[in-house]
Backbone as a ProteinNet text record, in pm:
[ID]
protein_1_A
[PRIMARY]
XXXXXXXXXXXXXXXXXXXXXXXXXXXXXXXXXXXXXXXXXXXXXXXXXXXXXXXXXXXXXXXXXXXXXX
[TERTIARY]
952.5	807.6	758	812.5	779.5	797.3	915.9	952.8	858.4	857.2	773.1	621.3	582.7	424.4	457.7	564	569.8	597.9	633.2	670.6	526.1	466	364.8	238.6	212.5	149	135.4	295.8	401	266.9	283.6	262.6	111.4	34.8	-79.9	-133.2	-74.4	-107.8	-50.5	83.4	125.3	-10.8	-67.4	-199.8	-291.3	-294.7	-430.4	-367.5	-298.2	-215.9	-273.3	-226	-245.5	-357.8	-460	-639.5	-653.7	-651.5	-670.5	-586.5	-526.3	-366.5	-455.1	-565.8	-615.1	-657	-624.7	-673.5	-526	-625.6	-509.5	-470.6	-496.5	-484.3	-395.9	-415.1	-359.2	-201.1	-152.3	-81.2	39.5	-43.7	26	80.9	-6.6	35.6	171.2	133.5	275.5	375.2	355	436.1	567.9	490.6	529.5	632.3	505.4	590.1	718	774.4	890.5	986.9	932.3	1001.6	1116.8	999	1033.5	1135.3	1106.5	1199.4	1307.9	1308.6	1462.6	1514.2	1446.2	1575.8	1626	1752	1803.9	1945.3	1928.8	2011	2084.4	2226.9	2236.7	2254.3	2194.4	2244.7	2070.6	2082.7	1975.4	1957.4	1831.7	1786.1	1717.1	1804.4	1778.2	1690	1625.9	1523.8	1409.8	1385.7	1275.6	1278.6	1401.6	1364	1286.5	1279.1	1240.3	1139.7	1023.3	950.9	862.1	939.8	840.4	809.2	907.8	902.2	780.7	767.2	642.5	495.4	477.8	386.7	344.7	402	387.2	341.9	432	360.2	249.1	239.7	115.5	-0.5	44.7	-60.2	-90.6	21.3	-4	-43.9	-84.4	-142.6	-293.3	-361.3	-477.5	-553.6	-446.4	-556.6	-449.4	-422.7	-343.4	-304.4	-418.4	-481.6	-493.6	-463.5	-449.4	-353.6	-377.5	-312	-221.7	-198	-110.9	26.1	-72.7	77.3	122.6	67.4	196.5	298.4
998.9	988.8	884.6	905.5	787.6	619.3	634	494.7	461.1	536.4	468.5	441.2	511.3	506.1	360	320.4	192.3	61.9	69.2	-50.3	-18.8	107.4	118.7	26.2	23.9	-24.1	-178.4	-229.7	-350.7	-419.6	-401.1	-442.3	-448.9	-387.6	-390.8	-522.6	-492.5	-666.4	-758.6	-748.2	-883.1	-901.1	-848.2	-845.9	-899.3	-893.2	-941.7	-1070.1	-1055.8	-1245.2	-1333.8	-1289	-1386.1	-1371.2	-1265.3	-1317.9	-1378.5	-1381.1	-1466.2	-1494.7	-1593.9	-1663.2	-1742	-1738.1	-1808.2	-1666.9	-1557.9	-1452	-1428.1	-1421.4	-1390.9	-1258.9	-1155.5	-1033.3	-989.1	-1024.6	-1001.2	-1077.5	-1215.4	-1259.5	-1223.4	-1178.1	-1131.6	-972.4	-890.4	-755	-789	-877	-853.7	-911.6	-997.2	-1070.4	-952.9	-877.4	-804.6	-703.5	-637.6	-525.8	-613.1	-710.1	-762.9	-795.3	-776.5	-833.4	-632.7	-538	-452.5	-406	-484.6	-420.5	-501.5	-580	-691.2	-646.9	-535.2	-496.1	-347.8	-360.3	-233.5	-236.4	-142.9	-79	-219.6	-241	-377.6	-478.3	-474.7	-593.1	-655.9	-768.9	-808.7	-863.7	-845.7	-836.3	-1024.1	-1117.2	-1220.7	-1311.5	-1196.2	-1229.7	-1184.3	-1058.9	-1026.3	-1055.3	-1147	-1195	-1351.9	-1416.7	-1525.2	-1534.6	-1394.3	-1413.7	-1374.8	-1259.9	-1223.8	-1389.3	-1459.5	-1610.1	-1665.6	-1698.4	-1781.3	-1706.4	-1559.6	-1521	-1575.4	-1521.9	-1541.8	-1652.7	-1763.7	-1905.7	-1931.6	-1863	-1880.3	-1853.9	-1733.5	-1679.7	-1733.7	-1783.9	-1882.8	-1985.3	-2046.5	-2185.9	-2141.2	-1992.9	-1959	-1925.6	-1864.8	-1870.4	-1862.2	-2047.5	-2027.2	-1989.5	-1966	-1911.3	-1779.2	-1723.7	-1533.9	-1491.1	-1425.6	-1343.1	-1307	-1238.4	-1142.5	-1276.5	-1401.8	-1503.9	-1528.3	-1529.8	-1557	-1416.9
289.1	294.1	195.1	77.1	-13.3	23.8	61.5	87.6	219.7	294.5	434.6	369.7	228.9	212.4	144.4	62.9	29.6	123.5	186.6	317.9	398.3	430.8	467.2	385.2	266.4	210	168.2	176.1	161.9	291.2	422.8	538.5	523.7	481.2	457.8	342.2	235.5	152.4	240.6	343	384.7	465.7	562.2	640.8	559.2	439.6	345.6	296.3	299.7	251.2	365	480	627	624.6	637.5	646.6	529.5	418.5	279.7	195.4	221.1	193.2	28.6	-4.2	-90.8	-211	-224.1	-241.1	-396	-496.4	-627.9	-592.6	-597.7	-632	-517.3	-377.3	-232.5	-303	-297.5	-364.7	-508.3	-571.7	-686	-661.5	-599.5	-570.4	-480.7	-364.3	-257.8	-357.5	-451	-506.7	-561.7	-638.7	-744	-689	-556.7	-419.3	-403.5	-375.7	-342.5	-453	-579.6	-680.4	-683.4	-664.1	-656.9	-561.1	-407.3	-325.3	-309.7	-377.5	-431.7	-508.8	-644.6	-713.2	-710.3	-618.3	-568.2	-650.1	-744.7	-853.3	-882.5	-902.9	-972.7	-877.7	-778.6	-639.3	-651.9	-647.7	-591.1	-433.8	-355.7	-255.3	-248.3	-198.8	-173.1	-112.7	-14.1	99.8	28.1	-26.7	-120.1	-227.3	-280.2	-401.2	-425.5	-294	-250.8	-200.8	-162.7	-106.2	-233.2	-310.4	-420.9	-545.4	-518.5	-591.5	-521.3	-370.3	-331.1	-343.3	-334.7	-329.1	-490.8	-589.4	-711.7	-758	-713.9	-746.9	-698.8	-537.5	-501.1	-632.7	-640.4	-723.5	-840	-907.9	-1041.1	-976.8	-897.7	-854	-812.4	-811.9	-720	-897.6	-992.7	-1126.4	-1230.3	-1247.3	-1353.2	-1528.2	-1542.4	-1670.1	-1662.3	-1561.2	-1550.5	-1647.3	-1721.8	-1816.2	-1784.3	-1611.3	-1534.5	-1513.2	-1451.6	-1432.3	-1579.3	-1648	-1814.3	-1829.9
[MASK]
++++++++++++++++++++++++++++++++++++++++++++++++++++++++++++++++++++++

């Protein structure tokens, strides 16, 4: 139940990325969600670790003086 409320929720910021791909907070949240679902005990997750990289930069490029991107 947990995990489906997280991929459930995952799918919902990706939806807010695609209507507002210019959006910090939409950006940095999915960013973070993937940084999360890339690190699975000591393996890292390659595909979510690459996506949690572009959202992120996105996001350091949308307000780079955010406290949150340092």
């Amino acid at each position: 139940a947990e995990g489906s409320q997280f991929l459930e929720g995952m799918k919902k910021i990706e939806e807010a990325v695609n209507i507002y791909p210019n959006d910090f907070d939409a950006n940095f949240e999915l960013g973070y969600l993937y940084l999360q679902k890339a690190s699975v005990g000591e393996r890292m997750n390659k595909q979510y670790l690459d996506k949690a990289v572009k959202s992120l930069e996105q996001a350091a490029k949308l307000k780079p003086d955010t406290a949150a991107v340092w």
